[in-house]
ZALOLO-821719 format. One record per residue (C-alpha): residue number from 1; residue in one letter; x, y, z. Coordinates in steps of 0.5 Angstrom, whole numbers, padded with zeros to 4 digits. Layout:
k->NUM, r->a, east->X, north->Y, up->Z
...
This chain:
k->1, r->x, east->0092, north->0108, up->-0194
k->2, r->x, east->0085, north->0109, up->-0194
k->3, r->x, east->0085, north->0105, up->-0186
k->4, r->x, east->0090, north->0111, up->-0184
k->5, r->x, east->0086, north->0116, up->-0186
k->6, r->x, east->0079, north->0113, up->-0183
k->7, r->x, east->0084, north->0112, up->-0177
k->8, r->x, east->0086, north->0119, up->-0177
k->9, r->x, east->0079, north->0122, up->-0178
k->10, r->x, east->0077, north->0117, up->-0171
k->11, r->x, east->0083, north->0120, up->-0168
k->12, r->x, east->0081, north->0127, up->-0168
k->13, r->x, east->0074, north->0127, up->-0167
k->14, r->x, east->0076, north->0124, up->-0160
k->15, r->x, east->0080, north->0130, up->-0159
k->16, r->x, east->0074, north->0134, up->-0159
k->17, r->x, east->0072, north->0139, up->-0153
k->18, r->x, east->0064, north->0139, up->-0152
k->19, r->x, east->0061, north->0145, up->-0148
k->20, r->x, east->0056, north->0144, up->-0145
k->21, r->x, east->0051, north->0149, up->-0141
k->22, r->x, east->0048, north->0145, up->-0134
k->23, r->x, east->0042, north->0151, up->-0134
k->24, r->x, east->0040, north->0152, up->-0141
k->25, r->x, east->0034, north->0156, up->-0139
k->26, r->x, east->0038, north->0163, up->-0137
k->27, r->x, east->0032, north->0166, up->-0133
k->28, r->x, east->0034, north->0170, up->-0128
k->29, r->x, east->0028, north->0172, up->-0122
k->30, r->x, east->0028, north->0180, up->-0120
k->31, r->x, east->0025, north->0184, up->-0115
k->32, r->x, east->0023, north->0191, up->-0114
k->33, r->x, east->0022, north->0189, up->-0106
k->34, r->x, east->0028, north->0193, up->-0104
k->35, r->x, east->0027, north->0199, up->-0109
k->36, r->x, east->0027, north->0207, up->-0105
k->37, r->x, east->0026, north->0213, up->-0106
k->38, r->x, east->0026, north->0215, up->-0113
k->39, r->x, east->0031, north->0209, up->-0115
k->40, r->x, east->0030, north->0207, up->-0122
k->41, r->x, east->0035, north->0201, up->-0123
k->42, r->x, east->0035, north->0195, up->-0120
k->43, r->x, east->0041, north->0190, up->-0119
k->44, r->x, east->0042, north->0183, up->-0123
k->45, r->x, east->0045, north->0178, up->-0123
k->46, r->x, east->0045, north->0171, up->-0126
k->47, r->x, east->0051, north->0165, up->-0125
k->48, r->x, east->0051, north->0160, up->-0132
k->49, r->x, east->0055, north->0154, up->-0130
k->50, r->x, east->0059, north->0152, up->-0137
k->51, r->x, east->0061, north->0144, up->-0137
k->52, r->x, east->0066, north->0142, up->-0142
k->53, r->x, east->0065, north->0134, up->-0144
k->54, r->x, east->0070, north->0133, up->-0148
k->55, r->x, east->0077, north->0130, up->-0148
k->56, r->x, east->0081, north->0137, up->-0149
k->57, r->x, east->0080, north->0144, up->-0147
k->58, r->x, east->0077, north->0148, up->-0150
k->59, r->x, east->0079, north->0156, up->-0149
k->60, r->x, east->0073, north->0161, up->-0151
k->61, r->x, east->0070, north->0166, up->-0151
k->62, r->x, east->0064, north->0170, up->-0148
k->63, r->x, east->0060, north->0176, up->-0150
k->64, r->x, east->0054, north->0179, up->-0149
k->65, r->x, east->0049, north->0181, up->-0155
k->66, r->x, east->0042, north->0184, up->-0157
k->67, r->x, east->0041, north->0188, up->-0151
k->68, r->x, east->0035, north->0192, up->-0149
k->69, r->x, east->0036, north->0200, up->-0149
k->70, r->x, east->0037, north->0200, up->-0141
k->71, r->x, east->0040, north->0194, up->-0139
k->72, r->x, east->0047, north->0196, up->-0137
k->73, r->x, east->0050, north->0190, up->-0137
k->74, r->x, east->0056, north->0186, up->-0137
k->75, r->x, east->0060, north->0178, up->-0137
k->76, r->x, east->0065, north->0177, up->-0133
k->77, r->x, east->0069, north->0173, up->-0135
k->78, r->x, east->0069, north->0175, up->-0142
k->79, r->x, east->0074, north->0169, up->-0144
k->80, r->x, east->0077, north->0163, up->-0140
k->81, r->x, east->0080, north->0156, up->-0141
k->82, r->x, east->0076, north->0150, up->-0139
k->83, r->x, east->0080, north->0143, up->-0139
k->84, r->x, east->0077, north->0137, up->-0141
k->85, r->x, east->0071, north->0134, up->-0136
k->86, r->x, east->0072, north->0141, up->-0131
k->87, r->x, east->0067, north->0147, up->-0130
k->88, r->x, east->0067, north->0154, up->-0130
k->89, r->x, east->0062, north->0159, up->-0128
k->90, r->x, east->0060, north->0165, up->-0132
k->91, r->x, east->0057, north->0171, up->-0128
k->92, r->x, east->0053, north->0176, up->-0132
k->93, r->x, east->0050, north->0183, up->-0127
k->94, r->x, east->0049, north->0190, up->-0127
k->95, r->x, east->0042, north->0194, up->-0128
k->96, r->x, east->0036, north->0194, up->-0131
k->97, r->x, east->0031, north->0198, up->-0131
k->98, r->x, east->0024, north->0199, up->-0127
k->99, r->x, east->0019, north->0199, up->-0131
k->100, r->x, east->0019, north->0192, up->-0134
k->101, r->x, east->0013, north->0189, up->-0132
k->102, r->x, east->0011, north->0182, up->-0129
k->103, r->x, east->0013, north->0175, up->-0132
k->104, r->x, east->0019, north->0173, up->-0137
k->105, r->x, east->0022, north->0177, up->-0142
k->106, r->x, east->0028, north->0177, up->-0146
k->107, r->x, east->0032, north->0182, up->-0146
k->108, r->x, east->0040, north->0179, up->-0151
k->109, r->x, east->0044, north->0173, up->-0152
k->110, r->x, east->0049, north->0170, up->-0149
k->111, r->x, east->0054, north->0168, up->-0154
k->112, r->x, east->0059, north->0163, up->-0152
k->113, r->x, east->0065, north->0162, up->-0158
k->114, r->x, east->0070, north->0156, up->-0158
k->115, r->x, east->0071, north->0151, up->-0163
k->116, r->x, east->0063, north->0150, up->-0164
k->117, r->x, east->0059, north->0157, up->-0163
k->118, r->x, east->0053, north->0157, up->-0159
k->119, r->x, east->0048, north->0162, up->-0156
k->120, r->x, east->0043, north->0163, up->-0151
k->121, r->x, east->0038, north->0167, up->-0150
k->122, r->x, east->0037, north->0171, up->-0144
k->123, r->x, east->0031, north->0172, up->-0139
k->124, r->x, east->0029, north->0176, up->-0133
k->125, r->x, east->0023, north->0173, up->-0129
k->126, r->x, east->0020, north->0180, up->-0125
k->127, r->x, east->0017, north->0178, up->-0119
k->128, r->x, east->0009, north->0180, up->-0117
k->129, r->x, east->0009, north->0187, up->-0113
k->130, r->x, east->0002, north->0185, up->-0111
k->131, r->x, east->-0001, north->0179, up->-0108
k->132, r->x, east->-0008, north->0176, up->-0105
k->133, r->x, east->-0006, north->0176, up->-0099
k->134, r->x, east->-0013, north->0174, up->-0097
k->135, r->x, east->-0021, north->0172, up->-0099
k->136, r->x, east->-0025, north->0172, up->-0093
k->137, r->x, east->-0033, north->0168, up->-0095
k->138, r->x, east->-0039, north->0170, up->-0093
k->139, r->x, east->-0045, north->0166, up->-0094
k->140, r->x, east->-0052, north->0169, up->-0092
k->141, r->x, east->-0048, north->0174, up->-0087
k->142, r->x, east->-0044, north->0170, up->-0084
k->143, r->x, east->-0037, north->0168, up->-0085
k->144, r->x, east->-0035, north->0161, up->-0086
k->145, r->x, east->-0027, north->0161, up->-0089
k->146, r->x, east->-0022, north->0165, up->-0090
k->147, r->x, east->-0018, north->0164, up->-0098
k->148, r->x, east->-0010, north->0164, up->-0096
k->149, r->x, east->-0009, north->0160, up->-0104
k->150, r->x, east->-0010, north->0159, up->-0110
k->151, r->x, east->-0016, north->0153, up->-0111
k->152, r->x, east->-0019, north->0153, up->-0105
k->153, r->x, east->-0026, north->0150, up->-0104
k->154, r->x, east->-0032, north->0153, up->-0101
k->155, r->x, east->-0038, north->0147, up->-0099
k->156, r->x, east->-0044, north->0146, up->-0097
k->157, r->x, east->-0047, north->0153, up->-0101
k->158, r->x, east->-0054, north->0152, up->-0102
k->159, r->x, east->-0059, north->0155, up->-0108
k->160, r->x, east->-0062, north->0162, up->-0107
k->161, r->x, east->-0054, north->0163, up->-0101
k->162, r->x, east->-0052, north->0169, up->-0101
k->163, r->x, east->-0045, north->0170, up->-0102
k->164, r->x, east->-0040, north->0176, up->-0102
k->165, r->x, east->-0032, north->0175, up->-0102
k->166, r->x, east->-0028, north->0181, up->-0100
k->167, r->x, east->-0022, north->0182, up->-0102
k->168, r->x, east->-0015, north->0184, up->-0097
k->169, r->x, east->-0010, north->0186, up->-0103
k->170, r->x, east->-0003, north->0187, up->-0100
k->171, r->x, east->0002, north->0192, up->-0104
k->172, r->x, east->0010, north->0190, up->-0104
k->173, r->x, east->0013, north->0195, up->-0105
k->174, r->x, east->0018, north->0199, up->-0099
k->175, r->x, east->0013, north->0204, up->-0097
k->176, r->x, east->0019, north->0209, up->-0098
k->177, r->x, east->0019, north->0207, up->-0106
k->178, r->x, east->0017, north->0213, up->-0110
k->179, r->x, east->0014, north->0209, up->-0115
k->180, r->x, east->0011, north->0204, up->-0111
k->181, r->x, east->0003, north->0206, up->-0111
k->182, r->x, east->-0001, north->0201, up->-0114
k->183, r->x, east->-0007, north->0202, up->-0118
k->184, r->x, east->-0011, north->0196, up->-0121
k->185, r->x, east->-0018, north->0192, up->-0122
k->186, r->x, east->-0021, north->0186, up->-0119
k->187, r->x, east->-0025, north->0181, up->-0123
k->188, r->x, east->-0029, north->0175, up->-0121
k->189, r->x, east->-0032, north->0171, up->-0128
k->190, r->x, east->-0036, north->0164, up->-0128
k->191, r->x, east->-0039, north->0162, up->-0134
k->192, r->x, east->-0042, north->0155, up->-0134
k->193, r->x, east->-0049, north->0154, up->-0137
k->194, r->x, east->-0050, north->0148, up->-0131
k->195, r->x, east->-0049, north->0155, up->-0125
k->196, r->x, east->-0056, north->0158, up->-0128
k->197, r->x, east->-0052, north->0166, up->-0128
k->198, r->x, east->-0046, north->0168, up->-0130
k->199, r->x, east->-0042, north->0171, up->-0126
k->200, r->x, east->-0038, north->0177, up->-0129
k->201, r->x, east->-0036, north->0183, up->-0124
k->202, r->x, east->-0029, north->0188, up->-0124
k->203, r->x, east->-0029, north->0193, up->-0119
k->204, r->x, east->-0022, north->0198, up->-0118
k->205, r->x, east->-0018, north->0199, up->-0112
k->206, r->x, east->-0011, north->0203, up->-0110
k->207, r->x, east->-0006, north->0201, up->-0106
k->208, r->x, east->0000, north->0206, up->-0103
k->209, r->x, east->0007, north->0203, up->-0103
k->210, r->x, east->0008, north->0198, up->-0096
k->211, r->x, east->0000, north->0197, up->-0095
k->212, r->x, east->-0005, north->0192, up->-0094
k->213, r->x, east->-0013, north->0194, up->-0097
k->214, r->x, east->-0016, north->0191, up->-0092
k->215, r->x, east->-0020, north->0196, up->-0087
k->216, r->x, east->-0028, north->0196, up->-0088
k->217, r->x, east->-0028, north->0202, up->-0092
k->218, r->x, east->-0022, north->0200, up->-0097
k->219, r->x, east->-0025, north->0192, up->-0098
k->220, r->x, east->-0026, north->0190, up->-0104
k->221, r->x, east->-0033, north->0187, up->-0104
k->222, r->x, east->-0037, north->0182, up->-0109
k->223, r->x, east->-0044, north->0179, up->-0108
k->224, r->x, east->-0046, north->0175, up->-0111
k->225, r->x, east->-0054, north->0169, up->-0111
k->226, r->x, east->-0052, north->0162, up->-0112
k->227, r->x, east->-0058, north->0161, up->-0117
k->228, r->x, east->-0064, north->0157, up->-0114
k->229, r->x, east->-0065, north->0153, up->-0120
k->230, r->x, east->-0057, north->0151, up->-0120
k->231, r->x, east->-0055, north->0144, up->-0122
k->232, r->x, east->-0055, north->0139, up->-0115
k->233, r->x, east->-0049, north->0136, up->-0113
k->234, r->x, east->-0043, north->0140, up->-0117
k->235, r->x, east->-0037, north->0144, up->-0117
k->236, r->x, east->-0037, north->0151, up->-0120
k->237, r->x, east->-0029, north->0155, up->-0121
k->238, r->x, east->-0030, north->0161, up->-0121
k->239, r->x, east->-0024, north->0165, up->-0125
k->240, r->x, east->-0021, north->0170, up->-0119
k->241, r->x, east->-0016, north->0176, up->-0124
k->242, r->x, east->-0013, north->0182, up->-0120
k->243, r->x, east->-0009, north->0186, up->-0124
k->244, r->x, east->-0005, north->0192, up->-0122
k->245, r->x, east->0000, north->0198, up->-0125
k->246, r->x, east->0006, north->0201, up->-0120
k->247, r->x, east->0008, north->0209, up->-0121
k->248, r->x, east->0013, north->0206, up->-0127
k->249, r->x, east->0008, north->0203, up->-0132
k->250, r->x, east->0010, north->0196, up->-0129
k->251, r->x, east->0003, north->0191, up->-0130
k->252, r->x, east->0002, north->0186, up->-0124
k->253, r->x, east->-0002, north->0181, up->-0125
k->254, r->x, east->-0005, north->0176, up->-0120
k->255, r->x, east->-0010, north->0170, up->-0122
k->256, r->x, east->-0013, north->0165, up->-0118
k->257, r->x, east->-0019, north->0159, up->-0118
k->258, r->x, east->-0023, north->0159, up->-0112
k->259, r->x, east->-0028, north->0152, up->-0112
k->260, r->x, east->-0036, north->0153, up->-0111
k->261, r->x, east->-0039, north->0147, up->-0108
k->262, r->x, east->-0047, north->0146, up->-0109
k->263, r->x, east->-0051, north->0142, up->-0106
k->264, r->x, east->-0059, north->0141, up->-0105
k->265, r->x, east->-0061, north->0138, up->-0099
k->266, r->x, east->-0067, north->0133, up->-0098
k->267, r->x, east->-0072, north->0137, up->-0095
k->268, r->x, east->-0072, north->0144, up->-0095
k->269, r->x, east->-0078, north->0148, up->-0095
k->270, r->x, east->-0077, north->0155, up->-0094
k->271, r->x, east->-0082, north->0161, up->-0093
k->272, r->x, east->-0079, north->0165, up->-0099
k->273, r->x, east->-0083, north->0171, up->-0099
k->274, r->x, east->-0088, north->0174, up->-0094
k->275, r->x, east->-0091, north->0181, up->-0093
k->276, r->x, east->-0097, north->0184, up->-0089
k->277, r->x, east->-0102, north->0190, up->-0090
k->278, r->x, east->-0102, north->0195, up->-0087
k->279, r->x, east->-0096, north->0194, up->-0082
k->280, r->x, east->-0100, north->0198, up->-0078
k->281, r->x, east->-0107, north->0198, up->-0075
k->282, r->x, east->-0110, north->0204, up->-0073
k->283, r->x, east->-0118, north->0205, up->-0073
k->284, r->x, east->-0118, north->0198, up->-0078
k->285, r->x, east->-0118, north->0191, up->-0076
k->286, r->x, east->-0117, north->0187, up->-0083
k->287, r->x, east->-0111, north->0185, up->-0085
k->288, r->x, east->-0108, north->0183, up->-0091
k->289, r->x, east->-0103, north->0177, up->-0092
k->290, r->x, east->-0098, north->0175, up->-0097
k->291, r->x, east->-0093, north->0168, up->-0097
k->292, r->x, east->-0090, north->0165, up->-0101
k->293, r->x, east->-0087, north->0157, up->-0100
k->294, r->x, east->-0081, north->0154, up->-0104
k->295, r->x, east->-0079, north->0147, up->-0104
k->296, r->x, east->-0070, north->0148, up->-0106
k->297, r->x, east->-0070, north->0141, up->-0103
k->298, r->x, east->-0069, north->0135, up->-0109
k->299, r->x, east->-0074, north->0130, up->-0105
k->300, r->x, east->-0082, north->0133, up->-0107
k->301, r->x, east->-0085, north->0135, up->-0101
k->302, r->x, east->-0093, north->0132, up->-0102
k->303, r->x, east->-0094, north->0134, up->-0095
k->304, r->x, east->-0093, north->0141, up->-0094
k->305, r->x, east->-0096, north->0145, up->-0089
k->306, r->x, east->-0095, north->0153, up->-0087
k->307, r->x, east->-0098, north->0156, up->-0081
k->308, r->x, east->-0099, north->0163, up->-0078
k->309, r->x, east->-0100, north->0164, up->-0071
k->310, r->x, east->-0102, north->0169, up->-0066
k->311, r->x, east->-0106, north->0167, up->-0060
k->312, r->x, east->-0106, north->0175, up->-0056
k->313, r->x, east->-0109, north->0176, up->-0064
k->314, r->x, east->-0113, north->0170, up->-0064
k->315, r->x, east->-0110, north->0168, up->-0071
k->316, r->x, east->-0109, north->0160, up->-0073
k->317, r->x, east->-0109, north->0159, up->-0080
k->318, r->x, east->-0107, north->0153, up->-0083
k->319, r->x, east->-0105, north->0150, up->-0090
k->320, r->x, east->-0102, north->0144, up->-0093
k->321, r->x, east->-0101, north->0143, up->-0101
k->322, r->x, east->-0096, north->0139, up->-0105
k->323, r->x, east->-0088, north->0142, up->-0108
k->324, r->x, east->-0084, north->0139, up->-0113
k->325, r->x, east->-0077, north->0138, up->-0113
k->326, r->x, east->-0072, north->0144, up->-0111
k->327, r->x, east->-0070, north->0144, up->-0119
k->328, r->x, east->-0078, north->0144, up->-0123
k->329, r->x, east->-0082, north->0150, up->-0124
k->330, r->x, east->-0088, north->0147, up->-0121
k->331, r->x, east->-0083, north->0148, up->-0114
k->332, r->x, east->-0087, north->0153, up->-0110
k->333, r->x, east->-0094, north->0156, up->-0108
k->334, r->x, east->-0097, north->0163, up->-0106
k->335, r->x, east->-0102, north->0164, up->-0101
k->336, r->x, east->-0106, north->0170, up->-0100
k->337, r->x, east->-0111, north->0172, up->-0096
k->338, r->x, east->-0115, north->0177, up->-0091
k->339, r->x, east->-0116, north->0177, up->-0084
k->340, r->x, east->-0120, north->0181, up->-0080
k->341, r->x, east->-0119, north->0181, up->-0072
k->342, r->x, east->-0122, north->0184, up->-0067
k->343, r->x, east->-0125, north->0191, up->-0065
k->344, r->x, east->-0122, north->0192, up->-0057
k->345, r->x, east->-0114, north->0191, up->-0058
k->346, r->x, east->-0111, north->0194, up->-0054
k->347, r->x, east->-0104, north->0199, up->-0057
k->348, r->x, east->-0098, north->0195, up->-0057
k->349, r->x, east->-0093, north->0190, up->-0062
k->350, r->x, east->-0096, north->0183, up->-0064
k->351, r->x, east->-0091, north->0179, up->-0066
k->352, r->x, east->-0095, north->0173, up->-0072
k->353, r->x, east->-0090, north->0167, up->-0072
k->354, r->x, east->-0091, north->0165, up->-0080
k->355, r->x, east->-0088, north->0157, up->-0080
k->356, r->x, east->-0086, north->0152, up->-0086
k->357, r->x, east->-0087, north->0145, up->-0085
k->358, r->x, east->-0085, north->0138, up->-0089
k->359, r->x, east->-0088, north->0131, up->-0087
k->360, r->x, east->-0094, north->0135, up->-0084
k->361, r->x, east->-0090, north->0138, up->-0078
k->362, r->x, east->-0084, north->0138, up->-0079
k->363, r->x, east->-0081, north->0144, up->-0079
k->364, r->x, east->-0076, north->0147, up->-0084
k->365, r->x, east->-0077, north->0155, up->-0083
k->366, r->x, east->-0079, north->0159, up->-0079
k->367, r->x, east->-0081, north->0168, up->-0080
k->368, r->x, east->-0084, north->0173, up->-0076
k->369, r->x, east->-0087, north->0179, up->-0077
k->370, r->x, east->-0089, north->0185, up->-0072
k->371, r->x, east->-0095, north->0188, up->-0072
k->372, r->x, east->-0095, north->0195, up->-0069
k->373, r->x, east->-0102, north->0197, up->-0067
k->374, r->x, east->-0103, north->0204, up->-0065
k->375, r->x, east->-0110, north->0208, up->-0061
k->376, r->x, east->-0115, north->0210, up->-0066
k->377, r->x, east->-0115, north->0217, up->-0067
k->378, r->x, east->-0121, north->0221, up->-0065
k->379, r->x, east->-0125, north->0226, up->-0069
k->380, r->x, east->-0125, north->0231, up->-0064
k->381, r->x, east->-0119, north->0235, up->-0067
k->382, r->x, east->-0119, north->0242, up->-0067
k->383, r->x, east->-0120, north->0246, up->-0075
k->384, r->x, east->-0113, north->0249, up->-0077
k->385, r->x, east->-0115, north->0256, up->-0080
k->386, r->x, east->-0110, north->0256, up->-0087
k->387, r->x, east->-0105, north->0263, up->-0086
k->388, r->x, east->-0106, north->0268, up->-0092
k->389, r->x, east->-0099, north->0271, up->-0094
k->390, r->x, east->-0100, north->0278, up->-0095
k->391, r->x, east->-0101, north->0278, up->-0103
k->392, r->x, east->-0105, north->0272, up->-0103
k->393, r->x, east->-0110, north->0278, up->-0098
k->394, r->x, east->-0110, north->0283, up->-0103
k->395, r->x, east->-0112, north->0278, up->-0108
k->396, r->x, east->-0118, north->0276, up->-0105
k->397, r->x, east->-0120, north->0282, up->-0103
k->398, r->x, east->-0120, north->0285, up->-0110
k->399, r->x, east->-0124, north->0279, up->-0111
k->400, r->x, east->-0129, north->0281, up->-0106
k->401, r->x, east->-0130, north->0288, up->-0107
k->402, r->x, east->-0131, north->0286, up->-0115
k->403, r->x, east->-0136, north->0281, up->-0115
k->404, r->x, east->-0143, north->0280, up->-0112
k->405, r->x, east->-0143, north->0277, up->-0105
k->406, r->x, east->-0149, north->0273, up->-0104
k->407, r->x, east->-0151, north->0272, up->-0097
k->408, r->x, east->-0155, north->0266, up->-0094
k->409, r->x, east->-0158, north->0266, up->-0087
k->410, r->x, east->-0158, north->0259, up->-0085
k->411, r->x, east->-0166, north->0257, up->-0082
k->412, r->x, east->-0166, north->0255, up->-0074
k->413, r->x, east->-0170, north->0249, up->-0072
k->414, r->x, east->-0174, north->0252, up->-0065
k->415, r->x, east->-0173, north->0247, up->-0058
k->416, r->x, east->-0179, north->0246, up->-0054
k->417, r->x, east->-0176, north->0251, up->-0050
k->418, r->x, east->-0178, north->0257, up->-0055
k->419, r->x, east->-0185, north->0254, up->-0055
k->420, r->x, east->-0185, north->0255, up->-0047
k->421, r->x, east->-0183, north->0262, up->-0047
k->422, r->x, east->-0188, north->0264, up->-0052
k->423, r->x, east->-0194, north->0260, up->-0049
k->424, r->x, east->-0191, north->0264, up->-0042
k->425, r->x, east->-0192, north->0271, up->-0045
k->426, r->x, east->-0199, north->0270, up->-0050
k->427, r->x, east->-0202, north->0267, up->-0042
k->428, r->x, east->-0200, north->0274, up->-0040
k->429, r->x, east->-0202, north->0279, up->-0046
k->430, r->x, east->-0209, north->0275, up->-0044
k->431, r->x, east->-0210, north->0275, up->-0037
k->432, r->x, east->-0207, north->0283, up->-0038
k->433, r->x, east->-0213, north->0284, up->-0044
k->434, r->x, east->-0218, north->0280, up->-0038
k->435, r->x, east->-0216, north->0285, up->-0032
k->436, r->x, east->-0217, north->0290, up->-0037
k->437, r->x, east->-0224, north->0288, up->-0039
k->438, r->x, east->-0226, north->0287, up->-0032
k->439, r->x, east->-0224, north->0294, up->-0030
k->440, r->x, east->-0227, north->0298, up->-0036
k->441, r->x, east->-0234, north->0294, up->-0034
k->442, r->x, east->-0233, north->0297, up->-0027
k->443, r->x, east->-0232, north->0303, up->-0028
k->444, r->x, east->-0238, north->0304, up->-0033
């Protein structure tokens, strides 16, 4: 009897269906792409494929449960009959609403009931409405790549390169969708104590539904100096977030790495700082000179050499010193000196070739400053008589009237000239008294 029963048990779990669904996870992905107008629904749709693995069919049943407000939803169909080792699919469509932001979220449960009851969440994956179309790279004022996806590398960046990223951000949107204008930031992040700076910058952007942020004037631009004391011969991730919100309040968000590749190169001397004083020469002949060199490289240079150069200025100066490695404290010097050139220049623009040097000459950098050199002004200029407003004359004739006036008469040197004249006219008064004697002895 206790066989029979054992047997009757064994028996009946065989006759046991099974269901099974093939795709458990019941993500649906979803657009807002073909949105216009003022729409403010958008049409689902997701298939679930139900298999039956047992040996006799299963009738169920299928309800939709635990939906979000909004979600206008149903399953169809809502019971069938599915034989042993056979499929059936279950279709659940209708609208949800816009304002769901980007990524996964739940939204109720699939509940299948037969012999055994199971349910199953239900998901919807909302698509980015806003993308990176692009990253251009400048590296000291020259573009050297165009980013089009995420991780790409950007090479061979020095210690003291400038690099600026600008931004092309393309909004998804149907242009005639009345929600579809974009408002966001974007941030840029790179926080690793071997770079030497972090890097940690956000600037805000706009973009109307259908367009493209790419003109000159709409660019999202960053800049940025990699450090001249940077680690040699290393990769830096620099973490890139662009983040948005449509008309809806629906938030995007966008996150890609963008790889920065270091290196030092073995020789490199620049000339990091130059200047002169004055920059131009009017009635002086000295100038002043100030010049820095540094050594970025990772070999020492104990053979380097600067030179300032101008044969029509009679300038030839020359220094040698030593540098240590591109990443110590002791890897640049500073030269500062005058020179005086000469009196008869004549008026133009001189240009003073100011060059670096390793291994002696070799060269490594190279500047030029251009001297103006103008006429001296002479000292023949006529003096301006200052213009007194009418108030500022009353002033100071009041001022004159109530007060002494002290009168100076300035003492004239007499010339050689004024000495012949008198001597002239004392000759005359005497020969006029002798003419006069002369007669009055006469006449006696």
């Amino acid at each position: 009897m206790i066989i029979g029963l054992v047997f009757t048990i064994f028996l009946a779990n065989l006759a046991l269906a099974s269901l099974e669904i093939v795709e458990t996870d019941l993500t649906a992905a979803v657009t807002y792409e073909d949105l216009e107008d003022n729409d403010d629904q958008v049409n689902f749709e997701n298939t679930i494929t139900i298999l039956n693995t047992g040996n006799t069919t299963e009738n169920i049943t299928l309800t939709l449960q635990n939906l979000i407000t909004n979600y206008d939803l149903t399953v169809s169909p809502t019971s069938l009959e599915i034989a042993a080792g056979a499929s059936s699919e279950v279709k659940v469509s209708g609208k949800i609403p816009v304002n769901v932001d980007q990524g996964v979220s739940e939204f109720g449960t699939l509940k299948i009931g037969g012999t055994s009851t199971e349910e199953f969440k239900l998901k919807t994956d909302v698509q980015s409405m806003l993308e990176i179309k692009k990253i251009n790279v400048y590296v000291n004022g020259e573009r050297v790549k165009s980013i089009t996806e995420n991780a790409e590398t950007v090479k061979e960046l020095g210690p003291g390169d400038q690099v600026e990223l600008k931004f092309q951000l393309n909004n998804l949107f149907d242009e005639d969708y009345d929600e579809g204008d974009i408002t966001g930031e974007v941030s840029i992040e790179l926080d690793d104590n071997n770079f030497g700076e972090r890097i940690n910058e956000d600037q805000e952007f706009d973009i109307e539904a259908g367009a493209v942020l790419e003109s000159a004037d709409d660019e999202v631009v960053f800049a940025f100096t990699i450090p001249k004391t940077i680690e040699e011969d290393d990769q830096y991730k620099l973490e890139i977030t662009v983040t948005g919100k449509d008309g809806n309040k629906a938030r995007y968000e966008v996150r890609w790495d963008l790889n920065l590749e270091v290196e030092r190169a073995q020789d490199d001397v620049r000339i990091e700082k130059l200047s002169v004083s004055p920059e131009e020469l009017t009635c002086t002949r000295e100038l002043q000179f100030v010049i820095g060199v540094t050594n970025f490289g990772s070999d020492e240079q104990k053979h380097a050499a600067l030179s300032v150069i101008n044969s029509d200025l009679g300038i030839n100066e020359n220094f040698q010193f030593e540098l240590d490695r591109g990443i110590t404290d002791d890897n640049s010097v500073l030269r500062q000196f005058p020179i005086v050139l000469k009196e008869d220049l004549v008026p133009g623009i001189y240009p003073i070739v100011v060059s670096a040097f390793y291994d002696y000459n070799t060269l490594d950098d190279k500047q030029i400053i251009k001297l103006v050199v103008s006429e001296c002004p002479t000292n023949g200029a006529e003096e301006t008589v200052p213009v007194v407003e009418e108030e500022e004359k009353e002033t100071v004739t009041e001022a004159i009237t109530s007060s002494f006036v002290v009168k100076s008469i300035e003492k004239i040197p007499y010339t050689a000239e004024d000495f012949m004249v008198a001597l002239i006219v004392v000759a005359i008064v005497i020969i006029f008294i002798l003419i006069l004697v002369l007669l009055i002895t006469l006449f006696k």
